[in-house]
N, C-alpha and C positions, 0 to 999 in steps of 0.2 A: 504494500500500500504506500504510497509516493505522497509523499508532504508536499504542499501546493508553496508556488515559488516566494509567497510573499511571506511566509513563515521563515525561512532561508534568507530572505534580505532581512530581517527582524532580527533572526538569529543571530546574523554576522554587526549589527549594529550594536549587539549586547554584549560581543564575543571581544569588539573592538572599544568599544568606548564606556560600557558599563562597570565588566570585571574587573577592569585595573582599579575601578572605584572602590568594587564590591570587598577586595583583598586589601585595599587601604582603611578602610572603614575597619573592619573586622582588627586590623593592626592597633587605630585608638578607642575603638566602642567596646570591645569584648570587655575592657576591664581598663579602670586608673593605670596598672602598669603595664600596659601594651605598649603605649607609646612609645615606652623607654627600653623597649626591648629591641636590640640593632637585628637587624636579617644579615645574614652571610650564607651566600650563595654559593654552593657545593656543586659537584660532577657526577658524574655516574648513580651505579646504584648501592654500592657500598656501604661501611658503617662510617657514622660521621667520627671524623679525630677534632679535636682541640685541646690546645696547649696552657695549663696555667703557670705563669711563675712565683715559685718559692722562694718568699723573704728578698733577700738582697743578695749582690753577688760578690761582696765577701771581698773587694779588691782596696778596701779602703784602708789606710794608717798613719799615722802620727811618724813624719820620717825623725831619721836618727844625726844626730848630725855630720855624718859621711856621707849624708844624702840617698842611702839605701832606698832604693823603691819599694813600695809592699809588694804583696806576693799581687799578681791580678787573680783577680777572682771570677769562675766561670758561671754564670746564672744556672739555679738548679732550678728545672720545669718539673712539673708533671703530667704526663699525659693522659687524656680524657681522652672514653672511646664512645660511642652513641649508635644506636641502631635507628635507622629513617622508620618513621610509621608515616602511613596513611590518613590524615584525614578528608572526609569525603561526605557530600548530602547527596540526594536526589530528589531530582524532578520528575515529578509526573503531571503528564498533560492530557488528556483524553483527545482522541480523533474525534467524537463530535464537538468537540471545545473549539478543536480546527477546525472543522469543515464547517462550523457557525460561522468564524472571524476568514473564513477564504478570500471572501473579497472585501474585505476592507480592513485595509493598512493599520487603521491608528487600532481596529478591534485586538489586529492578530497582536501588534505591540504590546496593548494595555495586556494581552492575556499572557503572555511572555513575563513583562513586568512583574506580573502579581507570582506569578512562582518563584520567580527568581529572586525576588523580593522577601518571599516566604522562607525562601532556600536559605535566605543570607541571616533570615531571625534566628534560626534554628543551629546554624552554624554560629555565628558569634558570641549565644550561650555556653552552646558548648566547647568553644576555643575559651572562654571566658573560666567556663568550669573547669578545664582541665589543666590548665595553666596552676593551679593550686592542688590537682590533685598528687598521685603517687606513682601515677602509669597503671597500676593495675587495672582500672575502669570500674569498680566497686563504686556504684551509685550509692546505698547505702544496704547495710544489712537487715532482714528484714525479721519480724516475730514469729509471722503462721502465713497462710494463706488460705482462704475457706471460700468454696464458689469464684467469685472473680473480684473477692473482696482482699485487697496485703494488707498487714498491721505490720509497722514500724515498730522497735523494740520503746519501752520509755527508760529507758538507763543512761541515758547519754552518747550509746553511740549513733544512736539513728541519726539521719542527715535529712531533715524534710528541705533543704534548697537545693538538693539534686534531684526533686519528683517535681516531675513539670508535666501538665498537660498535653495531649501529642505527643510525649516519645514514645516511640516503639523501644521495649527493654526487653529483655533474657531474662528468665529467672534459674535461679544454681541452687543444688540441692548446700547445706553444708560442708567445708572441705571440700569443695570440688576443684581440682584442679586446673589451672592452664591450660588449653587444649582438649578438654571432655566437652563433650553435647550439656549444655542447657535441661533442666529438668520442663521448663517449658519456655518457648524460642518464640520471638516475635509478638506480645502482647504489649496490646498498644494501651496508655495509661489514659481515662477515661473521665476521671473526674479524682481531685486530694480533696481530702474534710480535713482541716487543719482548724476547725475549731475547738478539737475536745486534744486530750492526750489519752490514751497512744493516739498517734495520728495515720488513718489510714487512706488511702486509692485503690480505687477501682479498675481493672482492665479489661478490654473486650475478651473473645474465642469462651471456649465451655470453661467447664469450672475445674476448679485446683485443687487438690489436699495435701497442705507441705507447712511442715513444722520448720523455723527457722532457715538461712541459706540467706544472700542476698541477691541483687539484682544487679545489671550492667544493662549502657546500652548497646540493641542487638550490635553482635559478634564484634564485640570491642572487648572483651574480659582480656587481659593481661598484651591488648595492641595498642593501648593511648597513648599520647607524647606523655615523656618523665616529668612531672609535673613539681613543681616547687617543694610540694609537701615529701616527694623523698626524699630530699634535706634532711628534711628534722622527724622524719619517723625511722625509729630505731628497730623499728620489725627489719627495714630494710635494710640487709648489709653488706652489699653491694651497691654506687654509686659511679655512674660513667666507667666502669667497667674495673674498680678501685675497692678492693676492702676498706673499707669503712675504719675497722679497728688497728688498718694498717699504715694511715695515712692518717694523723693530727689535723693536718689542712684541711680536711673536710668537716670537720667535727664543728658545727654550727654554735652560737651563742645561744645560749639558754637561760632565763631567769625566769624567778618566779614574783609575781608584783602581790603574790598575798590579798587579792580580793579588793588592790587599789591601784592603776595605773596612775600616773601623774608626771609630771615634767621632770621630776628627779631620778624616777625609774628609769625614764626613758633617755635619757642623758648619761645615768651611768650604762645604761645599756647599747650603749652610739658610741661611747668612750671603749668600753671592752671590744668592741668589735674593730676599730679603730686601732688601736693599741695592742692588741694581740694578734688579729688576724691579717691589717692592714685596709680592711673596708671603709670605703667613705659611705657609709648608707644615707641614702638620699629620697628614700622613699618609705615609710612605714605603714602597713596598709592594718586596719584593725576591724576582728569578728563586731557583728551588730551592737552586741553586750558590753564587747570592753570600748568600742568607739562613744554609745550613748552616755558609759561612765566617766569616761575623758570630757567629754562636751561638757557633760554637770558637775566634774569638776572646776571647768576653765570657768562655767558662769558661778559656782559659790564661790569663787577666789575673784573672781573679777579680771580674768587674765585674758579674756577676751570678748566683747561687746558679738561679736558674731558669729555664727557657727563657723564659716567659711572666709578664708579670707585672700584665696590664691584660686585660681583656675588656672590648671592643665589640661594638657592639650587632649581633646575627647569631649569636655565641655565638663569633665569631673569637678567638684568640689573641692577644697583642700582646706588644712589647715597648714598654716605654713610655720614650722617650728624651725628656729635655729639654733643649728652648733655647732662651734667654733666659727669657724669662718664661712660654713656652709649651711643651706636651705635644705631642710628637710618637709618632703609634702606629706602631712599624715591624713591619710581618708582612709571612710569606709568599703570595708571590701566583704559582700556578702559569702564568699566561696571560703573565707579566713574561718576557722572555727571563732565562734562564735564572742566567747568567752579568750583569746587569742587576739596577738599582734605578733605581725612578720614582718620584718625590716632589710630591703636589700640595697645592696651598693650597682645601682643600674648598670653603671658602665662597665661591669663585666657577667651582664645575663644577655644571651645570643639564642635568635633562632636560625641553627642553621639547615637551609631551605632548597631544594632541588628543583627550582624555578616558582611561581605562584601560582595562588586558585588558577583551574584553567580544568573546562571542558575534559573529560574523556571522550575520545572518539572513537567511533568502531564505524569501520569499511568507509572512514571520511565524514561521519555523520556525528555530532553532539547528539540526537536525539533519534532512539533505537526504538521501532514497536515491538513491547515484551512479546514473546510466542505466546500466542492462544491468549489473549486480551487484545483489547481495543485501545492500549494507552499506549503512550511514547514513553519510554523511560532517557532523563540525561543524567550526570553524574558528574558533579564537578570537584573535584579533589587537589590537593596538595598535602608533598611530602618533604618530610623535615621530621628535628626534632628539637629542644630545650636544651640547651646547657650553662649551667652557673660556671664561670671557672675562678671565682671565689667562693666555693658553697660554706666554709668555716666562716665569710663572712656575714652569713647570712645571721640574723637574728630571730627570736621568738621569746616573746614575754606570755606566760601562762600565768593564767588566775588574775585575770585584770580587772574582775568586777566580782565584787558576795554574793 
């Protein structure tokens, strides 16, 4: 079945002038620290390398009065290894959708737009979500499942800002491994009731009976980008391809603020990471609980007349706190646990990327009719992946609100 010509000139209008938008956006909208994250542009299909360097290179000295040189000293790097993942949405179009907008241009456009448009929603959550996640893809763990009804645990692990309306997600029996079949594959979330606790959602297909397990979105369990949070989770111990326990340099800041964030926690904690690791952190992004504590502390101290006092680039909010010589933007960041503040030194967090969003094509075509339906399927992906090559400097303040 042959897509009519002005679908094709439509096509190549969004292929040309829209995407390069749609992959800019998604760079400052996903999230406060998108912006700051540089792209490095990679070759083949390989694993991604980068390089960090250790401390100083050791060539420096007080000479002697014969005028003796020091010894020169050689920079010690460590090397960082990364596997490329996939990220990727689809579009689907129905061939009556086409053959309504056949002949008229600005129809077939508008109906282009609006998926593609859709496409970009969905994807800049989820680049937004996974940027703090841990790679594994673990949306949250869940309690039970009964009918087409999931209960979320109420203990504290459950994660209700990863259940979003519209995903299609996996559900995993408990322990199931990396690479096993889903105990149920493709159910799409339906409706969250987030007003009582436990907090449950609903999913379309028949009904379930599963104690415990969590959920991913579909076939992404253990393929996401590394995500921030494998930093500072010590399940994980292995980091860009580096024991953890074998390398000091990676071992991130950690304090606890005892159920009070404020200006002098966060100072000594800008200091430590500064001073030990060498991070200038320039970004501090804080979970809903400890950013609302921080704001009600700044207004019972009177340290600042407005919640916001800086905009970065995205159109984000900021508070703009300083130290030593440098600006630091502290906002909130919903994907942060909650209760949680992460603090990075930007200019050494890197996605590095094997060209941008861009069409898949098959046999020359963005846009495939599935066999046996009546829809078009396209599929527009990019591959890369995250890498800190300061991750000791990264920081995390826990217990920042009672």
């Amino acid at each position: 079945m042959a897509l009519p010509q002005n679908f094709y000139d439509a096509l190549a209008v969004f292929k040309q002038m829209y995407l390069p938008a749609w992959g800019n956006m998604i760079g400052t909208e996903a999230s406060p620290l998108m912006s700051k994250i540089k792209n490095y542009p990679i070759t083949g299909g390989g694993d991604i390398k980068a390089v960090a360097q250790v401390g100083f290179n050791g060539g420096f000295g007080s000479l002697p009065d014969d005028l003796t040189a020091p010894q020169a000293g050689r920079n010690i790097y460590q090397d960082f290894t990364e596997k490329q993942k996939t990220m990727a949405v689809t579009l689907n179009i129905s061939d009556k959708a086409i053959q309504a907008s056949k002949n008229d241009q600005r129809a077939m456009v508008n109906l282009l737009h609006r998926e593609i448009q859709a496409g970009y929603e969905v994807a800049k959550w989820n680049v937004g979500r996974m940027l703090f996640g841990n790679g594994d893809g673990i949306l949250t763990p869940i309690a039970s499942v009964a009918g087409n009804t999931v209960t979320l645990p109420n203990d504290g692990t459950e994660k209700p800002e990863n259940i979003k309306e519209g995903l299609t997600i996996d559900i995993y029996a408990n322990g199931a491994a990396v690479g096993t079949a889903p105990a149920y594959e493709k159910r799409r979330i339906m409706a969250v009731n987030r007003s009582a606790k436990p907090i449950t959602f609903t999913v379309d297909g028949g009904a379930i009976n599963q104690t415990g397990g969590f959920v991913t979105i579909q076939m992404s369990y253990g393929n996401e980008i590394t995500g921030l949070g494998a930093i500072f989770d010590d399940s994980i111990d292995t980091l860009y391809g580096v024991k953890k326990a074998d390398v000091p340099l990676i071992k991130p800041i950690v304090e606890d603020a005892e159920g009070d964030i404020n200006d002098s926690m966060i100072t000594r904690v800008l200091r430590l990471a500064q001073r030990e690791k060498g991070a200038k952190v320039d970004m501090l992004l804080l979970g809903d609980n400890a950013f609302d504590h921080y704001v009600e502390y700044l207004r019972v101290n009177n340290l600042r007349n407005e919640k916001a006092d800086l905009t970065i680039t995205g159109g984000f909010s900021a508070i703009d706190f300083r130290f030593g010589n440098g600006q630091v933007a502290i906002v909130n960041e919903g994907f942060v646990p909650s209760n949680e503040a992460w603090g990075f030194d930007t200019s050494k967090l890197g996605f590095y990327q094997l060209g941008d969003w861009d069409f898949i094509s098959e046999g020359g075509s963005a846009f495939t009719l599935m066999p046996g339906t009546l829809v078009y399927n396209g599929v527009i992906a990019k591959y890369g992946n995250l890498i800190c090559t300061n991750p000791g400097g990264c920081v995390r303040i826990q217990n920042c609100a009672a």
